[in-house]
RODREN-112214 format. One record per residue (C-alpha): y, x, z. Coordinates in nm, 2 decimals, decimal comma, padded with zeros to 4 digits, m for minus. Layout:
<nodes>
+--------+--------+--------+
:      Y :      X :      Z :
+--------+--------+--------+
:      Y :      X :      Z :
...
+--------+--------+--------+
</nodes>
This chain:
<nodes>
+--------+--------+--------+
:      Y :      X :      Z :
+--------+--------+--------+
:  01,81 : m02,55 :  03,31 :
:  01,69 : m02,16 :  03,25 :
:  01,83 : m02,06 :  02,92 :
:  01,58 : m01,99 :  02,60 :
:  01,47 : m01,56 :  02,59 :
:  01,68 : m01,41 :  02,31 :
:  01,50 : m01,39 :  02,01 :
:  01,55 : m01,02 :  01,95 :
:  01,40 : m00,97 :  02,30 :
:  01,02 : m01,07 :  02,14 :
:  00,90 : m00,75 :  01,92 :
:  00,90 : m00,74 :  01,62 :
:  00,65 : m00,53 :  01,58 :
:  00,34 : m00,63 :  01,77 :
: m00,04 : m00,45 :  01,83 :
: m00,19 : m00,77 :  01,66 :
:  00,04 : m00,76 :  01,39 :
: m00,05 : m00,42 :  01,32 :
: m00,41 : m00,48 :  01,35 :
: m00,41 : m00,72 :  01,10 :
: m00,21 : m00,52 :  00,85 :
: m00,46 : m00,24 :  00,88 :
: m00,73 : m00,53 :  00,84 :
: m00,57 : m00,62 :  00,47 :
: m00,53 : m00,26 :  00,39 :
: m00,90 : m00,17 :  00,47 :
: m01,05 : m00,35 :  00,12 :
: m00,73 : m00,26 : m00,08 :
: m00,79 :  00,11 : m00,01 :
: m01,13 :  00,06 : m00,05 :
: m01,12 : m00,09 : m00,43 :
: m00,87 :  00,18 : m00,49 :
: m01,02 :  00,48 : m00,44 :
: m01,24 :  00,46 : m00,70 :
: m01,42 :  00,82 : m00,69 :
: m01,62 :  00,70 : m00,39 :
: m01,79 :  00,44 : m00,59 :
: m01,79 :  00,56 : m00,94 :
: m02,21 :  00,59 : m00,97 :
: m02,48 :  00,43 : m01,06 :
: m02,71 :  00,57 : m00,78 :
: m02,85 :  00,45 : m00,53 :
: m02,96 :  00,11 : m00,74 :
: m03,00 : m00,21 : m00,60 :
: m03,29 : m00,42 : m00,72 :
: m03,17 : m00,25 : m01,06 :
: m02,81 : m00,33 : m01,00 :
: m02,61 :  00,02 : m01,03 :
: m02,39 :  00,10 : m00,69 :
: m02,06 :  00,08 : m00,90 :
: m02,13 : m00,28 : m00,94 :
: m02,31 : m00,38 : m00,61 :
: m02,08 : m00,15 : m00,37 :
: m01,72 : m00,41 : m00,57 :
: m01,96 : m00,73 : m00,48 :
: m02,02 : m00,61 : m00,11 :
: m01,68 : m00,61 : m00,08 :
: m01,64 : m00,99 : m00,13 :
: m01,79 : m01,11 :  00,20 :
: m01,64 : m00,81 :  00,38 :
: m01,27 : m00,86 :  00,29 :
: m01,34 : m01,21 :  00,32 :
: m01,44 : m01,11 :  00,73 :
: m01,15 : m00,86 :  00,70 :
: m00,90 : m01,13 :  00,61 :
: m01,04 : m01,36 :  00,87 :
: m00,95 : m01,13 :  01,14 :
: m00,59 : m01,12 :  00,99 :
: m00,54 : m01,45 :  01,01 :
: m00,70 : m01,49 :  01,38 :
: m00,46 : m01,23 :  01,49 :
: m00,12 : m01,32 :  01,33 :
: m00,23 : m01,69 :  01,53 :
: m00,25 : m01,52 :  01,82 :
:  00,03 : m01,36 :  01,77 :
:  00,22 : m01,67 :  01,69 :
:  00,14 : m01,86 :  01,96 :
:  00,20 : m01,56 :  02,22 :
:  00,55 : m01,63 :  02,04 :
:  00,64 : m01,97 :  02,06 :
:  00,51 : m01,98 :  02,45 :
:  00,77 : m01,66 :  02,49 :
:  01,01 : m01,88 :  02,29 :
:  00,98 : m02,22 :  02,47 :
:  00,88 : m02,11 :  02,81 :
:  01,11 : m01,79 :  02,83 :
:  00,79 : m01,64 :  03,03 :
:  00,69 : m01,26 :  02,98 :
:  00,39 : m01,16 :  02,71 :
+--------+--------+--------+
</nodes>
């Protein structure tokens, strides 16, 4: 019976892992650096930028956080079958 991989042999730090931490950081940084939307030009059907540029941002960190979660999955399951099967990534 081949013996189970060591655990510290999987990475800890992966590409998709890092992908999706730079996915969650994208909105953050974008709400936070407030001098790139603190306008009221251009207006949207008479809504001022400041306020339409936060609301964009709903869908967008919605699709943002999305693509997190799709690649910590992957990256959990690339896991478990390096875990169970003891096969290479």
């Amino acid at each position: 019976m081949p013996e189970p991989p060591d655990p510290a042999s999987v990475p800890a730090v992966t590409p998709e892992r890092v992908l999706a931490g730079l996915a969650l950081l994208v909105p953050i940084v974008a709400m936070l650096w407030m001098s790139s939307y603190d306008k009221t030009d251009p207006e949207a059907g008479g809504v001022p930028f400041f306020y339409w540029y936060q609301l964009l941002w709903v869908p967008v960190s919605a699709v943002f956080t999305v693509a997190a979660y799709l690649l910590i999955t992957r990256d959990e399951k690339a896991r478990k079958a390096v875990r169970t099967t003891g096969g290479a990534r």
